[in-house]
C-alpha positions in Angstrom: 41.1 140.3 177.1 43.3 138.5 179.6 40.2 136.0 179.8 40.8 134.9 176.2 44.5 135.5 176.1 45.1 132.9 179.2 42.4 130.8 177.4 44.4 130.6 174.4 47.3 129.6 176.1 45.5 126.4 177.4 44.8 125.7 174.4 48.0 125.3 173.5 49.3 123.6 176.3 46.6 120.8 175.1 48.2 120.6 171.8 51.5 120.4 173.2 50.1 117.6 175.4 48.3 115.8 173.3 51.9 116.1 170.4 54.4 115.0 173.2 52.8 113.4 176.1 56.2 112.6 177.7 57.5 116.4 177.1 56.9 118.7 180.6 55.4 121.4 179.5 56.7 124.7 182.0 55.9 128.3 181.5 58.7 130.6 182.0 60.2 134.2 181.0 62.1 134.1 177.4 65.3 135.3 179.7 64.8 132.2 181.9 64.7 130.1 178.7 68.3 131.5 177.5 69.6 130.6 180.5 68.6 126.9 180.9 69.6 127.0 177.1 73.1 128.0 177.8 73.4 125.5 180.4 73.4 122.7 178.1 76.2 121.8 176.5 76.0 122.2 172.7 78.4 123.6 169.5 78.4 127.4 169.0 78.0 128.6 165.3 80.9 131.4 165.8 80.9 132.6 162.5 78.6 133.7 159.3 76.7 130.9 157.7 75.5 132.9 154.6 73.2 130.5 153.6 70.4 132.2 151.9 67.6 129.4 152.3 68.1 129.0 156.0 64.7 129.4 157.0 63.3 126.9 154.7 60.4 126.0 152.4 58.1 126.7 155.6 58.8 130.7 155.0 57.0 130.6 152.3 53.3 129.3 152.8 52.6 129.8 148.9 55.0 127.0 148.1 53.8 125.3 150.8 50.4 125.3 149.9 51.4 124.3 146.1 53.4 121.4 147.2 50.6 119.9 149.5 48.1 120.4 146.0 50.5 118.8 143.9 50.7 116.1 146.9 47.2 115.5 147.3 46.2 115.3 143.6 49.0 112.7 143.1 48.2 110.8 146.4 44.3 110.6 145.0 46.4 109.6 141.5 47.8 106.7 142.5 44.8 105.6 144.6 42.7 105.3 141.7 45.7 102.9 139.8 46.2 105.7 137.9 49.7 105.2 136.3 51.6 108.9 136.5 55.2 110.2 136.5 56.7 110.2 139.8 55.4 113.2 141.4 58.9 114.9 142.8 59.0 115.4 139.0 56.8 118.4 139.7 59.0 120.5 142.3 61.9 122.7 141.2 64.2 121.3 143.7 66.5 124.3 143.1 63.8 127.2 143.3 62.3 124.8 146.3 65.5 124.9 148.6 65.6 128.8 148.1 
């Protein structure tokens, strides 16, 4: 299990390589990342932001998978010279941001 665990983790690190080739890449313990974290200077969110869609369309892989059908029927569309309605026509934009 370890074999194929550590494995795994390589294989990420080659991703992550191969993404951001400038980025180092360290390994550390999630209490070690807080730390540096805190260190740099940033603004603190002190207070509620009750926002209901703060996580995004990329919660919900359903949409996600819609959107990228909707997107790749268009894109195949418009290669053709097919004439269509602009294709953002098709997302809810309010039921998209929540």
């Amino acid at each position: 299990m370890v074999c194929c665990l550590s494995q795994e983790v390589l294989s990420y690190y080659e991703i992550l390589r191969a993404e951001f080739p400038n980025a180092q890449l360290k390994a550390s313990l999630l209490g070690d990342f807080f730390d540096a974290a805190r260190a740099v200077s940033a603004d603190i969110v002190t207070s509620e932001l009750a926002d209901v869609w703060i996580q995004g369309v990329a919660s919900d892989p359903r949409k996600c998978a819609e959107y990228r059908a909707v997107a790749r029927v268009m894109r195949d569309c418009l290669a053709t010279g097919m004439q269509t309605f602009h294709w953002l026509a098709l997302i809810d934009k309010v039921t998209w941001l929540i």
